[in-house]
N, C-alpha and C positions, 0 to 999 in steps of 0.2 A: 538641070538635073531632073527626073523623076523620079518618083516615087511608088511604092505599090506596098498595099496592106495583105501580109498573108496570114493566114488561120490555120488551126491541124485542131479539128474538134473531134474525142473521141478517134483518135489515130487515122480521119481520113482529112486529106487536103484539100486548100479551095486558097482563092485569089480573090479575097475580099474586094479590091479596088485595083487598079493598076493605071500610068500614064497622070497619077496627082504629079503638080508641077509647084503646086503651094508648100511648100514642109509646115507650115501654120495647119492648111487643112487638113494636112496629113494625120498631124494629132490630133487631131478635133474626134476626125473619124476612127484612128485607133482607140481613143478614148470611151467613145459613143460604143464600138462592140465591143468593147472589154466589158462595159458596165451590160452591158446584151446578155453577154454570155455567163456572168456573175449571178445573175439573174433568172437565168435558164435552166430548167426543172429537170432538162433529159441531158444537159453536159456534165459529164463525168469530169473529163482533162479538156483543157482544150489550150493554147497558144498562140497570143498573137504578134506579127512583129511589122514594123514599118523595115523596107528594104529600100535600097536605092537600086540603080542599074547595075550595080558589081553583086548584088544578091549582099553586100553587108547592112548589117542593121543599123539605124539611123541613129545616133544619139544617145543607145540605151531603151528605146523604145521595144521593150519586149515582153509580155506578161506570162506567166502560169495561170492558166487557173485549174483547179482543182475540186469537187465536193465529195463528200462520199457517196457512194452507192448506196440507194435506200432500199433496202429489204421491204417485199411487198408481201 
């Protein structure tokens, strides 16, 4: 089976990773840009989710994240 990490930051799409064959690294690396993007000064929303090859999410592996918008 593989695996692939996708993202939707700020309502545009990206394929963080694709072709993982570790479900161990998979997390790893979901883990790693969730805490990225938690972090991240100019992510408004953002989503991340580990998928397998039918496009379903792996386990539960799926985050929100959210901040507010800072008035400048």
């Amino acid at each position: 089976m593989k695996y692939a990490i996708i993202k939707v930051i700020n309502g545009n799409y990206f394929i963080h990773a694709e072709g993982i064959t570790d479900k161990a690294f998979a997390k790893t690396q979901f883990h790693g840009l969730c805490q990225t993007l938690w972090n991240a000064q100019d992510v408004i929303t953002a989503e991340v989710m580990i998928v397998d090859e039918q496009l379903d999410c792996v386990e539960g592996y799926k985050e929100f994240i959210t901040h507010e918008p800072t008035a400048d």
